[in-house]
N, C-alpha and C positions, 0 to 999 in steps of 0.2 A: 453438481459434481457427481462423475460416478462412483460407486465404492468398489476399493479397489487396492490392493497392494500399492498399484504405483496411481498416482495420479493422470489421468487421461483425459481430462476434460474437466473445464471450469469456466463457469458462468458468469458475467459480468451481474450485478443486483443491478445496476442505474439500467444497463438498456438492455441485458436480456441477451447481448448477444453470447454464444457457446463458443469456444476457444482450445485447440486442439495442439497447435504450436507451441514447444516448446520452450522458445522466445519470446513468444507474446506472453504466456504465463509467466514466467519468470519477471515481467514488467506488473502484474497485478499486486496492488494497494490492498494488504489483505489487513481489515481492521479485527481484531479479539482483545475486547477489553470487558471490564468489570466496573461499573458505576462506583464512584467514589462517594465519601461525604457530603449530601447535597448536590451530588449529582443533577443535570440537566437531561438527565436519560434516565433517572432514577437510584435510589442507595444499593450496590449490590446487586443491581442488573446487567446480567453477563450480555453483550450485544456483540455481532459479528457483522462486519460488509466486506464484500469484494469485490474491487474496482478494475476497469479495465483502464490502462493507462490514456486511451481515449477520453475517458468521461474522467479519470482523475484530473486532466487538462481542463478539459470543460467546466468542469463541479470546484477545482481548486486551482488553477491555473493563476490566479491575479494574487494569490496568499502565498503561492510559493519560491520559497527564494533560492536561485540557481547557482551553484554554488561552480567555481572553474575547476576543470578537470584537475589540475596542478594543484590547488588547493591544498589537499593533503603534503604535498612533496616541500609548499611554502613552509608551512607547519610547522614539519618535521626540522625543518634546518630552522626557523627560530628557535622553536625548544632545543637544539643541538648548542645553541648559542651561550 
């Protein structure tokens, strides 16, 4: 990533490749977290990844569950109910 007021470019970590479109960013899986109790990454280790929606497919693709556009709008009018 460059530094920079605005953001101009950002890196996918899985394959490396560099990303300049505004759109394509805007699909990046960006992980910043902090290891919890017994962590499996460690107590309190802050870890950072970001994904290009490509390899987010590839790397989580079978785990993730696709939720229908409408969705939300179901929702809504049950809780209305």
């Amino acid at each position: 990533m460059v530094n920079s007021k605005y953001l101009v470019s950002i890196q996918c970590d899985c394959c490396k490749k560099d990303f300049i479109d505004e759109l394509e960013i805007q699909e990046f899986l960006r992980i910043n977290e902090i290891g919890g109790y017994s962590s499996a990454i460690g107590d309190e280790v802050h870890y950072q990844c970001d994904l290009c929606s490509a390899c987010v497919k590839r790397l989580l693709g079978k785990y993730l569950r696709i939720i229908p556009r409408d969705w939300e709008e179901r929702q809504n009018a049950q809780n209305r109910l």
